[in-house]
N, C-alpha and C positions, 0 to 999 in steps of 0.2 A: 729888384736890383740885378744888374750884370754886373757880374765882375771878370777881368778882362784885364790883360797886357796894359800897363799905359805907353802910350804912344807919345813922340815928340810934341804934338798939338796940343795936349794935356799939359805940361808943363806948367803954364801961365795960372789955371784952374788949379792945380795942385798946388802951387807956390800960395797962393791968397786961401784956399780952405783951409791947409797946415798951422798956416798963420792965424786965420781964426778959431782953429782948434785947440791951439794953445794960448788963446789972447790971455784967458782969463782963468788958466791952472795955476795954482799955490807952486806946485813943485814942476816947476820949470823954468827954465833961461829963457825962452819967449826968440829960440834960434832954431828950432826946427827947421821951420820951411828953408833957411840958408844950409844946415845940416845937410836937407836930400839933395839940394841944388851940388852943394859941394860931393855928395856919394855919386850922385850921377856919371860923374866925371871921374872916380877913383878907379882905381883896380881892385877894388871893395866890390863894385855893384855888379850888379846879377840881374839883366834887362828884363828874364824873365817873372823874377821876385820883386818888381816894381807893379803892384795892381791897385785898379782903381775901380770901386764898384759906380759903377753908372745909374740913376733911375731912368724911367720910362720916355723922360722928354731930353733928354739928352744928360743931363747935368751931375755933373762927377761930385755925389755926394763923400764918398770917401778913398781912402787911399792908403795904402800900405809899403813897406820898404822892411826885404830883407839885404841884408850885407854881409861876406865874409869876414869871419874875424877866424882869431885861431887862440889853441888852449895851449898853454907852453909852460914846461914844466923845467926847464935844464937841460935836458937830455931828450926832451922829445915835444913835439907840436902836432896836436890836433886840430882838423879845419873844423869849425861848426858854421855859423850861421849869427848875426845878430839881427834883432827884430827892433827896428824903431827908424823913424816914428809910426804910431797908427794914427792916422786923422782922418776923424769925421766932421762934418761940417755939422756946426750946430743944432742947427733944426733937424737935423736926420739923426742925433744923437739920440741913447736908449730905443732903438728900434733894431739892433745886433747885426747891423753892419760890419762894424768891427769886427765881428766874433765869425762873420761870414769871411771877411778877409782873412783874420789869420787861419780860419779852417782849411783856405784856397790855397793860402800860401805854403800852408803846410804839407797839404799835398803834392803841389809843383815840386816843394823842395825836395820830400821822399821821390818822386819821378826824377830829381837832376844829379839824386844818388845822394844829397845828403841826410847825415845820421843826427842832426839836431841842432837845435835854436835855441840859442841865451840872450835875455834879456833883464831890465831895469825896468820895475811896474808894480803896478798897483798889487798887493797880495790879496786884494778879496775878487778879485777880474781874472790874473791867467789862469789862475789852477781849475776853471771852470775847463782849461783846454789842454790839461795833462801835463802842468807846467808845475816844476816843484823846484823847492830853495836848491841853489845850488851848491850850496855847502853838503847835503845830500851826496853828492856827486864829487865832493872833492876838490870846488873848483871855485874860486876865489877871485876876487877884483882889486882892480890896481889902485883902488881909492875905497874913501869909507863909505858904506853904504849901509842901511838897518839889511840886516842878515835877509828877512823877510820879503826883501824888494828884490834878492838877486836869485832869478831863475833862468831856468831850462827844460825844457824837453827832449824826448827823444823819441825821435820819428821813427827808429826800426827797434827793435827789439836790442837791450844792450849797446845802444847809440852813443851812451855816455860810459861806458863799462872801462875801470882804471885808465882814464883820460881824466888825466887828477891836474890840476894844475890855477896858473894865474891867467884870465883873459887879455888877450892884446887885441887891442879895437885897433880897425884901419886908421891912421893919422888923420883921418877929416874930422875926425871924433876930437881933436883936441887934445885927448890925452895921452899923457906921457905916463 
């Protein structure tokens, strides 16, 4: 697998394996692939945190999306990172693409100077990648979530250190 910048051409490919990647998950709206179509277009997205690992014969087996969100507390706003969605296309799933993405991802983002990524996911999946609750951390969501599903990471050392607060997702997220 390569993984790699997605490029405008990708798009179409992206859009339809998103879509099949969530056709048939329990905990999902089944709006992802409208989700990144919409981030594409924000002042959320981060051209260089849109990757897509490729196999051998061309074919964009999966795909990755980080986003700017920030931690906001009253008195003060942290920028971090949100990570979603991760899609892989079916038949390449359980072969740790994914896990190749967000390793990629993670690094570009420590190189474009960010200090960490929050997200919504499965709790026996991230923490394989240094991702913990983020109540941990002090840092709370604007909806109810089981405690266990809301992580983060931190990409430097102290990434998340008293940057306590409630997450605000960019508006394509939907929520208020």
């Amino acid at each position: 697998m390569t993984i790699r910048k997605e490029e405008e051409k990708d798009y179409e490919a992206v859009f339809k394996l998103t879509e099949e990647a969530f056709r048939d998950r329990e905990h999902s709206d089944h709006q992802e692939h409208f989700l990144v179509e919409k981030l594409r277009k924000s002042e959320a997205f981060i051209s260089e945190l849109s990757l897509v690992a490729e196999d051998e014969n061309g074919t964009i087996a999966g795909h990755i999306l980080f986003t700017k969100l920030t931690v906001e507390n009253g008195t003060e706003t942290f920028e971090s990172l949100a990570l979603a969605p991760v899609s892989v296309k079916p038949e390449y799933q359980n072969q740790g693409i994914g896990g190749q993405l967000i390793l990629e991802g993670h690094r570009i983002a420590q190189q474009l100077g960010y200090q960490s990524v929050i997200l919504i996911g499965h709790e026996n999946y991230y923490p394989k990648f240094g991702y913990k609750k983020t109540s941990n951390f002090g840092i709370s969501f604007p909806f109810e979530i089981p405690e266990v599903n809301g992580m983060a990471v931190e990409l430097v050392k102290d990434g998340l250190k008293n940057k306590k607060g409630m997450v605000k997702y960019p508006k394509e997220f939907g929520i208020d």
